[in-house]
Backbone as a printed PyTorch tensor [residue, N CA C, xyz], in Angstrom:
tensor([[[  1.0090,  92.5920, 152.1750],
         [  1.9390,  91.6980, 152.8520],
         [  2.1340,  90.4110, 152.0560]],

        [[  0.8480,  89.6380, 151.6920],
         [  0.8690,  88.4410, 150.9830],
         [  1.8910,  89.0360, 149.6010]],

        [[  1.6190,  90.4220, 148.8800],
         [  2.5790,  90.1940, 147.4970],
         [  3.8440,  90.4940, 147.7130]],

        [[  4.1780,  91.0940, 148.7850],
         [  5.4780,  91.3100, 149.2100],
         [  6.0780,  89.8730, 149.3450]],

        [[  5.8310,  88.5100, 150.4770],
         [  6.2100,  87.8490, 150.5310],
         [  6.1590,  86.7200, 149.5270]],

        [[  5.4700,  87.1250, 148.2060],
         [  5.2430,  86.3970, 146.9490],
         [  6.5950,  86.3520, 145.9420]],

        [[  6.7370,  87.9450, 146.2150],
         [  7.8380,  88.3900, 145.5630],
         [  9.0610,  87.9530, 146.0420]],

        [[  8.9870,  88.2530, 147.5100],
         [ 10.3650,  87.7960, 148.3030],
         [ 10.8810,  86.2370, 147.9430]],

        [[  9.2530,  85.1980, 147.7160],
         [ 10.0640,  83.9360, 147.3940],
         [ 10.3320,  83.9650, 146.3400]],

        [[  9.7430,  84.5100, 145.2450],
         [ 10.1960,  84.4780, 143.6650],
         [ 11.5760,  84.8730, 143.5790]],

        [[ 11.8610,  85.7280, 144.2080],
         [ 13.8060,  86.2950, 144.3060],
         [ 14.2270,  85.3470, 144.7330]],

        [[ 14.2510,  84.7220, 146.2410],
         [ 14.9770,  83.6310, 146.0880],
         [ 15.0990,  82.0900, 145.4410]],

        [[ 14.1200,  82.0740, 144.8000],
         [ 14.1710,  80.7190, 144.0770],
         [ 14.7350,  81.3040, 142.5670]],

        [[ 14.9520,  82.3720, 142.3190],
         [ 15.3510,  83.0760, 141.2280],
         [ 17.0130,  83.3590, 141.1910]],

        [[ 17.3450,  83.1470, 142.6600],
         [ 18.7980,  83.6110, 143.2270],
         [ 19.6220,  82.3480, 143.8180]],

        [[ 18.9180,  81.1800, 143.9350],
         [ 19.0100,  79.7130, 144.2570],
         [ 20.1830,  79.5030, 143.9870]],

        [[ 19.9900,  79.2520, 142.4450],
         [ 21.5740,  79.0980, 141.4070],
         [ 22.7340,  79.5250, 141.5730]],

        [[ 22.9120,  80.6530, 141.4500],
         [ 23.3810,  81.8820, 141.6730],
         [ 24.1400,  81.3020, 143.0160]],

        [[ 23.7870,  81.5910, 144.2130],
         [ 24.1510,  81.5270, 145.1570],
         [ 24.7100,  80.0520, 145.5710]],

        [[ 24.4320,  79.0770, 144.6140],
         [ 25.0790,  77.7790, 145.2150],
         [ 25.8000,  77.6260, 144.2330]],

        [[ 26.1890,  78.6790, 143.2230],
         [ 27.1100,  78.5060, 142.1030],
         [ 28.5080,  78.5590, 143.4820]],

        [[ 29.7330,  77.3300, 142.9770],
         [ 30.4790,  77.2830, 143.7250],
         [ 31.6740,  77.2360, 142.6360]],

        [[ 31.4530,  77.2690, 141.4710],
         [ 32.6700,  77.4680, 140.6140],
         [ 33.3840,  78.3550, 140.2950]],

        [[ 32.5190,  79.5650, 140.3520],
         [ 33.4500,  80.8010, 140.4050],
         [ 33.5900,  81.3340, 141.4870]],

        [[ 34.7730,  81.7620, 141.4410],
         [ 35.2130,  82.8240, 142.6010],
         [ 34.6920,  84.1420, 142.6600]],

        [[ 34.2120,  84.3880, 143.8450],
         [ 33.4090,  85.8720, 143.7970],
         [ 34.7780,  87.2090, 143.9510]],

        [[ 34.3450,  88.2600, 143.3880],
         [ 35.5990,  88.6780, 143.2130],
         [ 35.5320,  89.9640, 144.5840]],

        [[ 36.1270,  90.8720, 145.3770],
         [ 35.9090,  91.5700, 146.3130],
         [ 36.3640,  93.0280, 145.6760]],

        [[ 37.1500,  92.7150, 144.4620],
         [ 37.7180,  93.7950, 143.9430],
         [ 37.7180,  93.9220, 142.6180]],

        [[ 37.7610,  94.7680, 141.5000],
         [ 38.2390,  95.0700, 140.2490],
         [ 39.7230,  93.8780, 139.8320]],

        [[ 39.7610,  93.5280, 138.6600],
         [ 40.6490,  93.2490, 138.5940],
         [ 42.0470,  94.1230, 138.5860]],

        [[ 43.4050,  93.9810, 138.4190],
         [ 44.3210,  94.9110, 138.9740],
         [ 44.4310,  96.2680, 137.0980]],

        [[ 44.3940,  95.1960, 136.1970],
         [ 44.0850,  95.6900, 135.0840],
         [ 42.6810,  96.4200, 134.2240]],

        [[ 41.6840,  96.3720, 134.7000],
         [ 41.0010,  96.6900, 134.4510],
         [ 40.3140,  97.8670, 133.2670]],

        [[ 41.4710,  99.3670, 133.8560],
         [ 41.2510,  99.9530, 132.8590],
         [ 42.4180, 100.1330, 132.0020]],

        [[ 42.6160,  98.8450, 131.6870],
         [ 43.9670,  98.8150, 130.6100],
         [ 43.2940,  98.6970, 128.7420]],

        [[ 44.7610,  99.1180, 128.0640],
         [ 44.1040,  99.6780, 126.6620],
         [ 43.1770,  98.5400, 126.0630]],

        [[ 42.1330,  98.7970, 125.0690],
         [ 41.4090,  97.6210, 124.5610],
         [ 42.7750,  96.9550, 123.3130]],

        [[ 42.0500,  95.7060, 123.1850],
         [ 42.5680,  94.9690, 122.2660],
         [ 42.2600,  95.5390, 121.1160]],

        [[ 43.5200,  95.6670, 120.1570],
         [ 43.1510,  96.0670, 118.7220],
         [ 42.2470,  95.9450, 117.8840]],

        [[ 41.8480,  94.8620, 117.6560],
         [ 40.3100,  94.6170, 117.0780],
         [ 39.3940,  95.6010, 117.9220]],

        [[ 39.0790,  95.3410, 119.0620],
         [ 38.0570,  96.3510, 119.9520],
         [ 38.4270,  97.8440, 119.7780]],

        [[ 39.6590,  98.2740, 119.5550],
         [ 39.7140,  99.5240, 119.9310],
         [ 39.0970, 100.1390, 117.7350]],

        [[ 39.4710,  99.1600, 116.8110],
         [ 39.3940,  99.7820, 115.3750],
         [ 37.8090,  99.6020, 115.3620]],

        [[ 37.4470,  98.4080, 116.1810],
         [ 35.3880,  98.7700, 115.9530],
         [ 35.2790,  99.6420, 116.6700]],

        [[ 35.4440, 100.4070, 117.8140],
         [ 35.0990, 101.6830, 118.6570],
         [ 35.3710, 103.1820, 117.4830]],

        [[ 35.8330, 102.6780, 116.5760],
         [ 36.3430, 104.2660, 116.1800],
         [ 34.8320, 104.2060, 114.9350]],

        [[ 34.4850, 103.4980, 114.6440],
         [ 33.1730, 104.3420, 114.2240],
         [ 31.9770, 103.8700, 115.1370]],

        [[ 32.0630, 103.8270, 116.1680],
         [ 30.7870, 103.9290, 117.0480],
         [ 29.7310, 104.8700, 116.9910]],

        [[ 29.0240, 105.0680, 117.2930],
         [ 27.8800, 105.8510, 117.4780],
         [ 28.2320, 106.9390, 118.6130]],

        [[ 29.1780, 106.3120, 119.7880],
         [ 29.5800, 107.7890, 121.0850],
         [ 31.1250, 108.1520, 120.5110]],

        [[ 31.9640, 107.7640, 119.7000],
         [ 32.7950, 108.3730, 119.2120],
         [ 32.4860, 109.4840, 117.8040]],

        [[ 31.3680, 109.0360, 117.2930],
         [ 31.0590, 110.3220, 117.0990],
         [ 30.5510, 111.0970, 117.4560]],

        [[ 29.2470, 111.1110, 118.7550],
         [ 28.9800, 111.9220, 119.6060],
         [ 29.9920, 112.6550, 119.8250]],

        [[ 30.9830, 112.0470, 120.7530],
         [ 32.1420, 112.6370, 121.2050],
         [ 33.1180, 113.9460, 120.4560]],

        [[ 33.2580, 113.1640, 119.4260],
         [ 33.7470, 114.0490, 118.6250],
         [ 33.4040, 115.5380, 118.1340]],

        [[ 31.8800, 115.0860, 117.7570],
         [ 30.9880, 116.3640, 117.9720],
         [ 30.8630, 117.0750, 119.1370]],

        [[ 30.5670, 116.5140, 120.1150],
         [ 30.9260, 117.3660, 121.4150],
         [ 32.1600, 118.1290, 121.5600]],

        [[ 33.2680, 117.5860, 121.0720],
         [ 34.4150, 118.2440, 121.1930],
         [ 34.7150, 119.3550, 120.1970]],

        [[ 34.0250, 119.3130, 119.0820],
         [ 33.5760, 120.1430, 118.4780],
         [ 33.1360, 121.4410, 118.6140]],

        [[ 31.9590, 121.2290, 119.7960],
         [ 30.9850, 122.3190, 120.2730],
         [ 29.6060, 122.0240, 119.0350]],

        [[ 29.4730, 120.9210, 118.1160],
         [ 28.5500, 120.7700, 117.4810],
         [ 27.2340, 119.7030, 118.2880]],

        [[ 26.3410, 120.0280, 117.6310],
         [ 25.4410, 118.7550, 118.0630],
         [ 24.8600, 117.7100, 117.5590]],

        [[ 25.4090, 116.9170, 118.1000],
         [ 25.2320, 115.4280, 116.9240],
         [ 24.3700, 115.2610, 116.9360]],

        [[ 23.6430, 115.0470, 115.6990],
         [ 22.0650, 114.9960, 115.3020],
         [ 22.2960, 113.1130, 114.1300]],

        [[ 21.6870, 112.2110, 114.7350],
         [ 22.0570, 110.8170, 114.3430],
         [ 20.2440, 110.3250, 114.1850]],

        [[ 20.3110, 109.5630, 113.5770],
         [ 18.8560, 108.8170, 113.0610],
         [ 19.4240, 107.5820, 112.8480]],

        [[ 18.6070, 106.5580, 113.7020],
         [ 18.7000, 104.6570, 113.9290],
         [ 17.3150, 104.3880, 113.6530]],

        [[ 17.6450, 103.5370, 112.4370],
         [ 15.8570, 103.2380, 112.3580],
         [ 16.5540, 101.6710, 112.5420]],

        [[ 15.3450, 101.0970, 113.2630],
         [ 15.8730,  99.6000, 113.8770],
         [ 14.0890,  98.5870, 113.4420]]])
């Protein structure tokens, strides 16, 4: 009970801000555009992504086999 209600105040003093933020407008909906085309710059970095070539391979029927050393 005590870590439950430990936690419960840590969320709200964590959510404080947040909730007395009065500058933005909270939104109830998607905007009307939302899934509209990306901007040119965005759409020429998407074409060598990492899921456009997944994709591609998938469409393929191949299996993309990728190595990220980070």
């Amino acid at each position: 009970k005590d870590l439950i209600d430990s936690e419960l105040k840590k969320r709200e003093v964590r959510l404080k801000a947040h909730r007395a933020n009065d500058v933005w407008e909270k939104r109830t909906e998607p905007p009307s555009d939302w899934n509209g085309p990306l901007p040119p710059w965005i759409a020429e970095r998407a074409k060598s992504s990492y899921l456009n070539y997944a994709k591609a391979a998938s469409e393929k029927g191949e299996a993309a086999s990728f190595c990220s050393i980070m």
